[in-house]
Backbone as CSV, one residue per row, in Angstrom:
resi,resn,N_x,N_y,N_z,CA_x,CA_y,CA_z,C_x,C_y,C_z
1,UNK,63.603,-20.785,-6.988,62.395,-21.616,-7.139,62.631,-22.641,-8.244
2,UNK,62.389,-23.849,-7.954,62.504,-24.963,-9.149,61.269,-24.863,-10.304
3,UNK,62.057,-25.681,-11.584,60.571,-25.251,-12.605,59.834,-25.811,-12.512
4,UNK,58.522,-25.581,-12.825,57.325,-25.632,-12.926,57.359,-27.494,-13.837
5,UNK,57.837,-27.285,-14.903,57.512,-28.300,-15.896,59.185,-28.352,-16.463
6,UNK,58.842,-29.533,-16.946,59.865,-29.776,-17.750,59.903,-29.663,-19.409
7,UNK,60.751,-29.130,-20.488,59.368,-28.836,-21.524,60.391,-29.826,-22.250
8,UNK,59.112,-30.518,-23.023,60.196,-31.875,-23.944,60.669,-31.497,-25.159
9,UNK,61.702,-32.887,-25.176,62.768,-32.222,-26.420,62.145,-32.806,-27.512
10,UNK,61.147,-33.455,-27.695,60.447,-33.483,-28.872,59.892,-32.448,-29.691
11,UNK,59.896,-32.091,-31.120,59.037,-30.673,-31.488,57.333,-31.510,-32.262
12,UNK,56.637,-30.335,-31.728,55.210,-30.853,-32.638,55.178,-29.587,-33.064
13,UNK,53.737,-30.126,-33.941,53.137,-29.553,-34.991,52.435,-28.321,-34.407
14,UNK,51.820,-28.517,-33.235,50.771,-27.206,-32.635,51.343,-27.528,-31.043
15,UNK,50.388,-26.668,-30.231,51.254,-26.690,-29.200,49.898,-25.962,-28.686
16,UNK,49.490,-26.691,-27.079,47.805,-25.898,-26.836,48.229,-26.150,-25.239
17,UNK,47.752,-24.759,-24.606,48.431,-24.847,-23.623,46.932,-24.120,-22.597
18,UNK,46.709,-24.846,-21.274,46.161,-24.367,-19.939,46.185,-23.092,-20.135
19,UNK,45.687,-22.387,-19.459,45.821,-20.638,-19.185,46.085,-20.816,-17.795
20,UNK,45.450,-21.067,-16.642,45.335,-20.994,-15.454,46.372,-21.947,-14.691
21,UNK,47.514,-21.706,-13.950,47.909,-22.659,-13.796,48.933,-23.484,-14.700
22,UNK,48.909,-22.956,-15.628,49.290,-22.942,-16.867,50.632,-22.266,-17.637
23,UNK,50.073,-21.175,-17.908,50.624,-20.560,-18.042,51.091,-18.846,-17.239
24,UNK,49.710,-19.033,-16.598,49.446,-17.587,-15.763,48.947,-18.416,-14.251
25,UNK,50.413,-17.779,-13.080,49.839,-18.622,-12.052,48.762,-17.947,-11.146
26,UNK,47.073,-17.915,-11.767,46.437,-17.474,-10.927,45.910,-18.316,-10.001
27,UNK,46.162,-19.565,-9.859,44.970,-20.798,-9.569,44.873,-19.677,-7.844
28,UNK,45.579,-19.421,-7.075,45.146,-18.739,-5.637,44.334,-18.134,-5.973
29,UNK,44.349,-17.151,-6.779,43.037,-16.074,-7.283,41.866,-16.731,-7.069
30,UNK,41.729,-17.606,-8.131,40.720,-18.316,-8.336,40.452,-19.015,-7.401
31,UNK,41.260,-19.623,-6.704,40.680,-20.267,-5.360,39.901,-19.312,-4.536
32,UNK,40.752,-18.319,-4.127,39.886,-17.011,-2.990,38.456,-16.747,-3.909
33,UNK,38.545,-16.711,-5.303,37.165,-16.125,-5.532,35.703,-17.196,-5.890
34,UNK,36.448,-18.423,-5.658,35.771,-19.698,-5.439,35.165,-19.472,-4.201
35,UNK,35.767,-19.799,-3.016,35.485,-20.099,-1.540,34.626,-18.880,-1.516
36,UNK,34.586,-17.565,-1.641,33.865,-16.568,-1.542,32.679,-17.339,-1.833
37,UNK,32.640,-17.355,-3.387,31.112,-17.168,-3.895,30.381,-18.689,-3.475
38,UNK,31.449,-19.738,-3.204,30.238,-20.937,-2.711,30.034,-20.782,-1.268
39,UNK,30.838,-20.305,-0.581,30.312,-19.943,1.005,28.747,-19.226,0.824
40,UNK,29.245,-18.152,-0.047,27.860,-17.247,0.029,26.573,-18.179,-0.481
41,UNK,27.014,-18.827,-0.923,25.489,-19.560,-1.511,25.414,-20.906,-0.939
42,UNK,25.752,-20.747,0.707,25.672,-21.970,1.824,26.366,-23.373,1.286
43,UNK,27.563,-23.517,0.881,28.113,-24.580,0.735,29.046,-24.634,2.551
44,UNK,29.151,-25.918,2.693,29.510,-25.904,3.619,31.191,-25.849,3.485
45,UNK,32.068,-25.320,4.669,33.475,-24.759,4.889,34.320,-25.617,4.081
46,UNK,33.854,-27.080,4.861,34.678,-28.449,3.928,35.212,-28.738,2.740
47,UNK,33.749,-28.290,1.976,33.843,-28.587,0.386,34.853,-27.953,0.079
48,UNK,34.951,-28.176,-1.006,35.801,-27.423,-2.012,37.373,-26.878,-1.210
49,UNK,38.018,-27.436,-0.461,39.059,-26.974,-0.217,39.769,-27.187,-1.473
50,UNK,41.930,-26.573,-0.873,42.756,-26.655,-1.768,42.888,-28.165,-2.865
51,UNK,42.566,-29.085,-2.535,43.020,-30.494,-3.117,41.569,-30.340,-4.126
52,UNK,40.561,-29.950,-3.664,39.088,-30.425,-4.648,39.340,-29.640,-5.292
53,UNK,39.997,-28.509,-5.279,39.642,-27.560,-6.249,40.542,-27.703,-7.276
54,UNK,41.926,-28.288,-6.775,42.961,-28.403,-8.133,42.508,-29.705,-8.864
55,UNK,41.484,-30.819,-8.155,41.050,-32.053,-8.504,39.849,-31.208,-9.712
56,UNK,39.511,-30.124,-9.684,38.489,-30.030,-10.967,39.260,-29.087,-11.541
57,UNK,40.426,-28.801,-11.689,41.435,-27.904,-12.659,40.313,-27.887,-14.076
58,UNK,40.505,-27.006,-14.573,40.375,-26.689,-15.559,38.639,-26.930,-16.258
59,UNK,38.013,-27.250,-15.266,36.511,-27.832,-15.749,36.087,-26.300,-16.070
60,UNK,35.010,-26.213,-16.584,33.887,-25.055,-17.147,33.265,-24.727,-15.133
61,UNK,33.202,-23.706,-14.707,32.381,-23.384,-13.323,31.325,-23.899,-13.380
62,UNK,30.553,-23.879,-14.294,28.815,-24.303,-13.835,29.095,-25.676,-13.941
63,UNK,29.695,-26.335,-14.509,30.052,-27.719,-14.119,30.927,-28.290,-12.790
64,UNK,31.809,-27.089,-12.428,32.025,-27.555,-11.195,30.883,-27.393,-9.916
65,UNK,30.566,-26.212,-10.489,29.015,-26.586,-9.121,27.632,-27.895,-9.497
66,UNK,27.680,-27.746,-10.638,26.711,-29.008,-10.779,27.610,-30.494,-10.034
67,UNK,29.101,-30.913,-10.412,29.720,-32.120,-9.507,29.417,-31.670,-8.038
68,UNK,29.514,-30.518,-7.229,29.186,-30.316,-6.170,28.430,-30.684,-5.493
69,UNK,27.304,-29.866,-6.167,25.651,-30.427,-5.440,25.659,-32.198,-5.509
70,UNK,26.084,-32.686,-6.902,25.611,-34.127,-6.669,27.036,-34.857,-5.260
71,UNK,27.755,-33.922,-5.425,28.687,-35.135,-4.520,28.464,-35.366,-3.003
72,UNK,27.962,-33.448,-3.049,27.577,-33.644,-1.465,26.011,-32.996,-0.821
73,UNK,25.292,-33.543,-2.151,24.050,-33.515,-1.885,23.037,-31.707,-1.518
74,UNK,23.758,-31.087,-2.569,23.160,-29.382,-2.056,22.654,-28.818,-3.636
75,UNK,21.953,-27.877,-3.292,21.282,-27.446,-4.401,21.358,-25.632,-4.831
76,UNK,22.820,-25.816,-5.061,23.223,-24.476,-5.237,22.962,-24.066,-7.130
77,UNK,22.419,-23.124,-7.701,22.319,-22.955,-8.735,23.584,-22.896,-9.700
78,UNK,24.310,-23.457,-10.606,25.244,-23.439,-11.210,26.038,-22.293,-11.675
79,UNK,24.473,-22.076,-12.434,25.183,-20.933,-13.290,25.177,-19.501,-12.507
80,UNK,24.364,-19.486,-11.440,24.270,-18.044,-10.934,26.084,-18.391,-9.856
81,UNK,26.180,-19.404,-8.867,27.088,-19.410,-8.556,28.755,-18.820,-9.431
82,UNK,28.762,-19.471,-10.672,29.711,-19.244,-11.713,29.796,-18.146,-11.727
83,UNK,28.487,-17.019,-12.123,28.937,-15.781,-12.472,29.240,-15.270,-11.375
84,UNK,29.206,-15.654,-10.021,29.326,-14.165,-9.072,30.935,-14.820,-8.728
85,UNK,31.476,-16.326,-8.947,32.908,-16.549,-8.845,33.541,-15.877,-10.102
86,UNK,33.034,-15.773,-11.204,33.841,-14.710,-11.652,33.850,-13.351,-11.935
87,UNK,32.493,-13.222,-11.345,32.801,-11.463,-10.706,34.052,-10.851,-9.574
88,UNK,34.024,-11.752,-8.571,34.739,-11.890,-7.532,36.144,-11.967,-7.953
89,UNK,36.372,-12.640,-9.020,37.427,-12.969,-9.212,38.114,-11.753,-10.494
90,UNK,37.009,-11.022,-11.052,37.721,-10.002,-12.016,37.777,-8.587,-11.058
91,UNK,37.102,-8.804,-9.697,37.415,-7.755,-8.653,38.548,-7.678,-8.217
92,UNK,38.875,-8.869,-7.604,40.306,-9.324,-7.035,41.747,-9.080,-7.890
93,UNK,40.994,-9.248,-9.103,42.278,-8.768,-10.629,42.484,-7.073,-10.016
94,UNK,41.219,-6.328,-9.867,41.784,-4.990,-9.927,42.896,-4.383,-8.942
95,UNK,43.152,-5.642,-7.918,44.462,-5.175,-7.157,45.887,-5.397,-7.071
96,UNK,45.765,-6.875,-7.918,46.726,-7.740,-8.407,47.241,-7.951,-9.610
97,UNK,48.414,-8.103,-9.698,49.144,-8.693,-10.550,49.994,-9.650,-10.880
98,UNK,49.256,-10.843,-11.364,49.588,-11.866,-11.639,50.583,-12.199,-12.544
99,UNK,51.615,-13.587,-11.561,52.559,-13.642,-12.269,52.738,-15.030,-13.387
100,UNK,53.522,-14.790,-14.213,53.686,-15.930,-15.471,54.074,-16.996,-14.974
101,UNK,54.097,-17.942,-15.535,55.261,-19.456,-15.458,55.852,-19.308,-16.459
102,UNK,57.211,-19.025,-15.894,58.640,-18.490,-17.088,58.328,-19.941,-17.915
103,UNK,58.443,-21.235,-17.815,58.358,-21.304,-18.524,58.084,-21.662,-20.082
104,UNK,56.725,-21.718,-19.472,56.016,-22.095,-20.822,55.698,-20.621,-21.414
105,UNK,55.718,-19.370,-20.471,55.565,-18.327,-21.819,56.339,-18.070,-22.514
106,UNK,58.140,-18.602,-21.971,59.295,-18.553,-22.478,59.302,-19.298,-24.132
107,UNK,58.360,-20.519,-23.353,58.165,-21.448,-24.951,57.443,-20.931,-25.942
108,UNK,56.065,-19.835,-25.885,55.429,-19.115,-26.333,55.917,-18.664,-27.050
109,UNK,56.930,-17.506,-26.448,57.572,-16.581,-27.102,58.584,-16.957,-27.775
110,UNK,59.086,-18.430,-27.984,60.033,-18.357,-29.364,59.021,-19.374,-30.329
111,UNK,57.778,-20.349,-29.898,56.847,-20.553,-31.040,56.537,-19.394,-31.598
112,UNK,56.332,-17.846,-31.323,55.212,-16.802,-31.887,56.591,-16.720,-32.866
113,UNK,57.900,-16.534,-32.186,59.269,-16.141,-33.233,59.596,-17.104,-34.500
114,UNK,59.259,-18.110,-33.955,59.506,-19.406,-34.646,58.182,-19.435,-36.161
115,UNK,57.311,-18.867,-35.718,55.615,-18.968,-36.706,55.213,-20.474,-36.474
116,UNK,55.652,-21.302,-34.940,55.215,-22.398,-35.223,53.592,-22.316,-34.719
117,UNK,52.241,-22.912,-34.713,51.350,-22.512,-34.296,50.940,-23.361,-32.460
118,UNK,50.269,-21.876,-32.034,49.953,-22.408,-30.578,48.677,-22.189,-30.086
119,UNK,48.346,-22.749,-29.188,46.416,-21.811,-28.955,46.910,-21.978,-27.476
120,UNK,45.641,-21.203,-26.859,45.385,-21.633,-25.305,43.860,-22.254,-25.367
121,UNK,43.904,-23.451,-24.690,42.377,-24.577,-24.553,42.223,-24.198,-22.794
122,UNK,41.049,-23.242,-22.470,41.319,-23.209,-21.273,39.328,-23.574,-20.665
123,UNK,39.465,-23.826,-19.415,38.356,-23.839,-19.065,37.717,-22.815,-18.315
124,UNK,38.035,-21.668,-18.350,37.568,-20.037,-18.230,36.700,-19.661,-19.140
125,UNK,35.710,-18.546,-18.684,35.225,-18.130,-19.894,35.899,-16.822,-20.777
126,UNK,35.290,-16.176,-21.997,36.355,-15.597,-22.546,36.792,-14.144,-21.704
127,UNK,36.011,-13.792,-21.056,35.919,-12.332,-19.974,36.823,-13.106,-19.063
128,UNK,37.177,-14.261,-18.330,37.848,-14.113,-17.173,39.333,-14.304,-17.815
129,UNK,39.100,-15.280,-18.629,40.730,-15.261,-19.650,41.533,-14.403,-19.843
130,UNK,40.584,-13.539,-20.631,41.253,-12.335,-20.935,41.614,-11.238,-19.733
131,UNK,40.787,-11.232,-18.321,41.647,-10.565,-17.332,42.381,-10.687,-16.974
132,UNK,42.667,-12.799,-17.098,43.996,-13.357,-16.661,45.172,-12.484,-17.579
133,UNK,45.104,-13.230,-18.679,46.085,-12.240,-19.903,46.704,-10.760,-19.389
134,UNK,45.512,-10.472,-19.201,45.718,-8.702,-19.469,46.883,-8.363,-18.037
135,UNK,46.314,-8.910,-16.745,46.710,-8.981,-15.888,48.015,-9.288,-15.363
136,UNK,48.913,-10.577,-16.321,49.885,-10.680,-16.400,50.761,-10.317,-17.477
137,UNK,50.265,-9.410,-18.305,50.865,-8.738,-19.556,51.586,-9.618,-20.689
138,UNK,50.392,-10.548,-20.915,51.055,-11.161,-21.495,49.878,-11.830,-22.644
139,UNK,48.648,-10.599,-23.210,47.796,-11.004,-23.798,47.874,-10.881,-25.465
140,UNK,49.245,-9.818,-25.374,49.081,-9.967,-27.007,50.171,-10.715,-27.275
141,UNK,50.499,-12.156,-27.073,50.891,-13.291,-27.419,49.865,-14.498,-27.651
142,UNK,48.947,-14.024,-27.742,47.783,-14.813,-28.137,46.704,-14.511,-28.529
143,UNK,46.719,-15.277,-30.273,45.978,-14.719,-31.019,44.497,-16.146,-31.590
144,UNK,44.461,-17.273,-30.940,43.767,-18.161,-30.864,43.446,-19.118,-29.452
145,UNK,42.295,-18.975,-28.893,42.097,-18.802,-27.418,40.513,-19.797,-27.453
146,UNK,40.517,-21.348,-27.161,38.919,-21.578,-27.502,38.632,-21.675,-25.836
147,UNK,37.442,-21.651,-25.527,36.916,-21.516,-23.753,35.807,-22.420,-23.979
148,UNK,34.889,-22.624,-22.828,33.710,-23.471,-22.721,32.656,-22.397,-23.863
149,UNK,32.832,-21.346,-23.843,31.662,-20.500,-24.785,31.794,-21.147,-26.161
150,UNK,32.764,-21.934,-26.439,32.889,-22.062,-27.948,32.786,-23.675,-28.064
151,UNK,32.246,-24.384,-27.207,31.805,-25.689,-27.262,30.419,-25.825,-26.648
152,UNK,29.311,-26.609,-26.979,28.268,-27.113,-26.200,28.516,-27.258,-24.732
153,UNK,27.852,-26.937,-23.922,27.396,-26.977,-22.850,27.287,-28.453,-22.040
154,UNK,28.749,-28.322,-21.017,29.099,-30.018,-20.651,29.742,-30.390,-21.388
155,UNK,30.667,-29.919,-22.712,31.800,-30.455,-23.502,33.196,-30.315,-23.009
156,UNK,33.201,-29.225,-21.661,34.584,-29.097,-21.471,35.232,-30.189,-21.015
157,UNK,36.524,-29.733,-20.640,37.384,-30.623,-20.097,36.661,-31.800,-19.084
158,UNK,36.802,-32.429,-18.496,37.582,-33.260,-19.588,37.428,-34.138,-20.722
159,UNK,36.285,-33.963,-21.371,36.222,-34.379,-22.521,37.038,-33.394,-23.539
160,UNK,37.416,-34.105,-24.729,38.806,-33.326,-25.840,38.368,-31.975,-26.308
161,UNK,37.060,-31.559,-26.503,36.267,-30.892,-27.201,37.311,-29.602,-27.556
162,UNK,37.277,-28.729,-26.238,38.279,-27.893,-26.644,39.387,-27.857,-26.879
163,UNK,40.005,-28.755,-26.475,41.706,-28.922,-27.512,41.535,-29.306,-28.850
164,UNK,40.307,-30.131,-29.223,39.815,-30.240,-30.746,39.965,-29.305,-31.549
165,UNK,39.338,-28.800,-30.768,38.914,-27.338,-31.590,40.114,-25.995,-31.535
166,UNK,40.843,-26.641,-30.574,42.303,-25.470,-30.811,43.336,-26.267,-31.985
167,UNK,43.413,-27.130,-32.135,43.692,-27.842,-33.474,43.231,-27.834,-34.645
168,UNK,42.009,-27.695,-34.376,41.479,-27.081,-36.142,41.677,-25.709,-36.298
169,UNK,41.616,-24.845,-35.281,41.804,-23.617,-35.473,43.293,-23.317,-35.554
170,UNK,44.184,-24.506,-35.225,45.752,-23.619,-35.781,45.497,-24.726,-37.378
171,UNK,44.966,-25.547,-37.652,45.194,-26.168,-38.618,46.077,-27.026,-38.660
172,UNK,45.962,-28.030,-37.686,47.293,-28.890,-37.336,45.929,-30.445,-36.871
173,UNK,46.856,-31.778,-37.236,46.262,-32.571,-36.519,46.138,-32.776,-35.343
174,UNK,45.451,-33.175,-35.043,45.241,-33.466,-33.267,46.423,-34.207,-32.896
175,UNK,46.461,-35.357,-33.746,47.623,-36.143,-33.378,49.141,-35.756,-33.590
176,UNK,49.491,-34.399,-33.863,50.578,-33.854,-33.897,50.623,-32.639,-32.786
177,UNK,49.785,-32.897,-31.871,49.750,-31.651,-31.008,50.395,-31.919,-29.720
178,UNK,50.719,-31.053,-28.940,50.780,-31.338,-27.810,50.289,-30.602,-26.817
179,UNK,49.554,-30.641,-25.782,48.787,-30.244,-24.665,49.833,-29.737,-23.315
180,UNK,50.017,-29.072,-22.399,50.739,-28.481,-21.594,49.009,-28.246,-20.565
181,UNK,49.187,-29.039,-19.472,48.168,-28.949,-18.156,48.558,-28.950,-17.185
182,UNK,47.896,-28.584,-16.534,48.431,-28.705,-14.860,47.631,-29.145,-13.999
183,UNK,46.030,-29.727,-14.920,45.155,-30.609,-13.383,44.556,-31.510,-14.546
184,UNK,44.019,-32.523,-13.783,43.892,-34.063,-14.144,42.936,-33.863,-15.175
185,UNK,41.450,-32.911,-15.441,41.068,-33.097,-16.281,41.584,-32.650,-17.378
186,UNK,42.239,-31.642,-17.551,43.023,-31.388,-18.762,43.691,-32.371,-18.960
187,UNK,44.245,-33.053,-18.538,45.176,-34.325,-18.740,44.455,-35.199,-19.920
188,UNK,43.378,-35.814,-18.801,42.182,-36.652,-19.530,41.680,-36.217,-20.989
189,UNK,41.109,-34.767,-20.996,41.229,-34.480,-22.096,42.244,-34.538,-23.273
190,UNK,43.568,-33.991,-23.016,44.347,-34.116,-23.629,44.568,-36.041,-24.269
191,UNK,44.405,-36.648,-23.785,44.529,-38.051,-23.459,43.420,-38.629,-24.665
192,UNK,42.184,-38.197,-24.458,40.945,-38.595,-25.225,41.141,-37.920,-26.495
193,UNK,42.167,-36.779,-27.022,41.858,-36.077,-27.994,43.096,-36.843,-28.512
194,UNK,43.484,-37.807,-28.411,44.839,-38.501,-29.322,46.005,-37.583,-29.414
195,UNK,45.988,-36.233,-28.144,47.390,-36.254,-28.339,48.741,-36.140,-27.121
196,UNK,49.464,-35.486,-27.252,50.792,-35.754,-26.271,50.299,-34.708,-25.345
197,UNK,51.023,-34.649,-24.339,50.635,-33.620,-22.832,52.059,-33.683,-21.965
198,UNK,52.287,-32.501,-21.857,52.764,-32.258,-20.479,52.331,-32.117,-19.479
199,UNK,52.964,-32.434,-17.942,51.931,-31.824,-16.823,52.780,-30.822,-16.468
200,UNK,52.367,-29.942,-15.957,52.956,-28.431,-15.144,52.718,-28.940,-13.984
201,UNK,53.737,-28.710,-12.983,53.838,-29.107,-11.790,52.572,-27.650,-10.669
202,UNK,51.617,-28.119,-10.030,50.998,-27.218,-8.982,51.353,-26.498,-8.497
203,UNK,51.077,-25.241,-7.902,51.280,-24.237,-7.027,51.448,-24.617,-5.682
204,UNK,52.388,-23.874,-5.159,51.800,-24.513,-3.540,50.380,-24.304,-2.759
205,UNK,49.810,-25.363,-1.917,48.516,-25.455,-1.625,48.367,-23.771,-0.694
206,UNK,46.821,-23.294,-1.136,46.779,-22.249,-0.690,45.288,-23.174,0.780
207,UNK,45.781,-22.248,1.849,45.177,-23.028,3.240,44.199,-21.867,3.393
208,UNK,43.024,-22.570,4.123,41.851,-21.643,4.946,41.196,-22.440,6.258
């Protein structure tokens, strides 16, 4: 299998990296436990296929159902939708085991050796994160983790908010950081927060 990303030969100061897609390839997970929970709450088959869904990478859920309703005109509740996609989706954990992207945890694991500092800026909340983690055994390599719970409501991606805030929390400038994403709003974010980004190359498209 070819890599994922290419990781640059530049060194920074902090280093803030996706979870989903990211570093842990669940995005299928998350897709199956997407399509579940908006079917159930009458979205029609269309929406949200493979391309829309990697097109809102990394957004906060109740914000991806709020772009929903306005794009294609439905009035599905946000936040109740959100929680039962990630109920669905910490169900689906109990059978699976999800695998890493060698290698950015590869990079992980000689920043943690190195003491250089790293966070994960993800757009999960902190319960589904941490199933991701746990799931791919790879949670006690991370000891600074900010999610949509730790910004205002509508701050996520892609506005900078949470990569901001994974920069003050390693204590590094923004502008010495670098971002590691794998969908466009993380990008954007990364982009608006003044600092460098990699992209992680996608999963292959999962079909229904």
């Amino acid at each position: 299998m070819s890599a994922r990303v290419t990781l640059p030969e530049q060194e920074f100061a902090g280093y803030i990296f996706d979870l989903d897609g990211t570093l842990v390839d669940s995005m299928p997970v998350h897709y199956r436990a997407w399509r579940w929970a908006l079917q159930k709450h009458g979205c029609p088959h269309h929406v949200f296929q493979w391309a829309e869904f990697v097109a809102h990478g990394g957004m906060a859920a109740p914000d991806i159902v709020a772009d929903l309703n306005a794009t294609y005109g439905l009035e599905m509740e946000p936040e109740v939708v959100a929680d039962e996609k990630r109920e669905r989706y910490a169900w689906l954990l109990l059978n699976e085991k999800l695998p890493v992207i060698p290698e950015t945890v590869e990079l992980v694991r000689q920043l943690k050796a190195r003491g250089i500092p790293y966070a994960i800026g993800t757009g999960s909340m902190p319960a589904g994160a941490t199933e991701t983690l746990l799931s791919a055994g790879v949670a006690d390599l991370f000891s600074i983790m900010v999610t949509p719970a730790d910004v205002p409501p509508g701050f996520g991606k892609p506005r900078p908010d949470i990569f901001l805030l994974c920069a003050e929390r390693m204590g590094v400038d923004p502008r010495e950081c670098v971002v590691f994403e794998d969908a466009e709003p993380g990008i954007q974010a990364a982009i608006a927060g003044g600092m460098a980004y990699v992209r992680v190359g996608e999963c292959p498209p999962v079909l229904d």
